[in-house]
Every structure is written in C-alpha cells, then in structure tokens.
C-alpha positions in Angstrom: 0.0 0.0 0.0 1.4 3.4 -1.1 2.1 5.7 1.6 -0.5 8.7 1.9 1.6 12.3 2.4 -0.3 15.9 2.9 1.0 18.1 0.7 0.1 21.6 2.2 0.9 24.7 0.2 -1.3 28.2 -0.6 0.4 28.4 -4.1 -1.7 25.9 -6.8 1.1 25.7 -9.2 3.7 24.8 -6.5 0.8 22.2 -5.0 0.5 20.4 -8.2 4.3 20.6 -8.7 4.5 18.8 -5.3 1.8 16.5 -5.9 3.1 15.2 -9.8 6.6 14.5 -8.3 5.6 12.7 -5.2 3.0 10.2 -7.2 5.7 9.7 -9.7 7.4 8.4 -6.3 4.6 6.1 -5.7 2.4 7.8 -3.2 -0.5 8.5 -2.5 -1.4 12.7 -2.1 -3.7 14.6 -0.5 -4.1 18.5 -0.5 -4.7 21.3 1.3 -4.2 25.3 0.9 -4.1 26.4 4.0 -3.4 25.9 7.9 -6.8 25.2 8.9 -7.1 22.7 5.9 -4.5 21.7 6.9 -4.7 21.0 10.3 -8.6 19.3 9.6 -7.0 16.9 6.6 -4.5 16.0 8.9 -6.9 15.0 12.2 -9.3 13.5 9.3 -6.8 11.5 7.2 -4.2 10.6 9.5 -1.7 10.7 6.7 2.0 9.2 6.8 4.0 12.3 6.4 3.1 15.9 5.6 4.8 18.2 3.7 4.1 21.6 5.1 4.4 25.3 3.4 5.3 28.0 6.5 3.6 30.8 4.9 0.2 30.3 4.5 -3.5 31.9 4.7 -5.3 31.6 8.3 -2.7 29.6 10.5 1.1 29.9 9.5 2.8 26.3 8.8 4.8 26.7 12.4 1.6 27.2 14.3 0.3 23.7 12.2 3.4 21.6 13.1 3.2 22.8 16.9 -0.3 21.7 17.1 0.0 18.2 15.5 3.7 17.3 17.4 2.3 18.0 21.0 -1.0 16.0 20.1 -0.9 12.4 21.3 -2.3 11.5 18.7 -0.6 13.3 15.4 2.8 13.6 17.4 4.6 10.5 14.9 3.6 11.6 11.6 6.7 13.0 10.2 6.5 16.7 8.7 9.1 18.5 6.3 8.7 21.6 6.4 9.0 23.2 2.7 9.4 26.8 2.4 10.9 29.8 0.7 12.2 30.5 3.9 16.0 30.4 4.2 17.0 32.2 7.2 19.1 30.7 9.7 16.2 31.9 12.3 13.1 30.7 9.9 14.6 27.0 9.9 15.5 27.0 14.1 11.9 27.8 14.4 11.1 25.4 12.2 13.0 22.6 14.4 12.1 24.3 17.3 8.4 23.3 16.7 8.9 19.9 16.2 9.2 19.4 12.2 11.2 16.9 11.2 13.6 18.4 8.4 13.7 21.6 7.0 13.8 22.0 3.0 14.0 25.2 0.8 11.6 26.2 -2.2 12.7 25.8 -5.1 13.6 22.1 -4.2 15.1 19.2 -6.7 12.6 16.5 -7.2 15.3 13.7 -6.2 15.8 15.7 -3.0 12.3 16.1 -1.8 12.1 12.1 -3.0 15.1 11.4 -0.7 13.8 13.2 2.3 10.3 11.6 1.7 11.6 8.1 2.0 14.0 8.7 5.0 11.3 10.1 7.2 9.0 7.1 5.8 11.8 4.7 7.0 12.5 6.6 10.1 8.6 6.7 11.4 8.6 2.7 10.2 11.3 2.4 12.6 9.7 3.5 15.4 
C-alpha cells in the first residue's frame, strides 16, 4: 500500500508541482491550501507524512506543526517543512516546533524524494 503524504501549500502551481513529483514516487497525495485545511486533513486522514508550506492563509505552517507534534495522537507523523524560507532563524523555528527536516523552495525533485523516504523509514522504525 502506497504511503498517503499531505502536501500543504497556498500556491496551486507549486501544490500540483508537489503532488506530480511525489505520485511519480509512488504515493498517495492529498491537498490542502491552507493551515486550517491543513490541520482538519490531517486530524481527518491521519496521513504518513506531511509536507508543510510555513507561509500560509489563516494559520502559519509553524503554528500547524506545533499543534499536530504536542497532540498524542498526530505527534509521529513526520512533517518536512518546505518553504521559501531560508534564514538561519526561519529554519530554528522550524525545528524548534517539532518538524522533522527543513527543505528550501525551489527544491530538486530527487531531494524532496530522498527526504520523503527517509522520514517514511525513520517513522517505520519507530
């Protein structure tokens, strides 16, 4: 069974740019545009990973990650944050509230593949 990720991002292009290089990986996607989406697609879908935007409409991507990692029962699902963000500070916070690795817009498709499968093995581990 393919693993289901959240691809969250406000920008359609860069959402179906996301979404065509992670089912050429094999997986399974599901979208949202915004925090709150986010945050509801999460709770309802209990996905494998999510791939998280910071910047988006009605609840930034930090806020999203903080209130999935200190909920019991979201806490394991892996996120990557993916932003435009490149500050030194932008990616601390990022860490800081509990995403799992930090990757820059624009991003290689083999590189957001890679990090995909690593967290996938990593939350197998567990």
């Amino acid at each position: 069974m393919a693993a289901r990720i959240l691809a969250v991002d406000d920008s359609p292009t860069i959402l179906e740019m996301i979404k065509a290089i992670l089912e050429s990986g094999g997986y399974e996607v599901i979208t949202a545009s915004d925090g709150n989406e986010a945050l509801e697609k999460a709770r309802g879908e209990h996905p494998d990973l999510i791939l998280l935007d910071v910047m988006l409409p009605k609840l930034d991507g930090y806020r999203v990650c903080r209130l999935l990692k200190f909920d019991q029962n979201y806490k394991d699902i892996p996120i990557i944050m993916l932003t435009a963000k490149t500050e030194e500070q932008a990616m601390a916070t990022g860490i800081r509230t509990g995403a799992d690795q930090y990757l820059t817009k624009p991003v290689e498709p083999d590189t957001l593949l890679a990090a995909v499968a690593e967290e996938l093995g990593k939350a197998k581990g567990q």
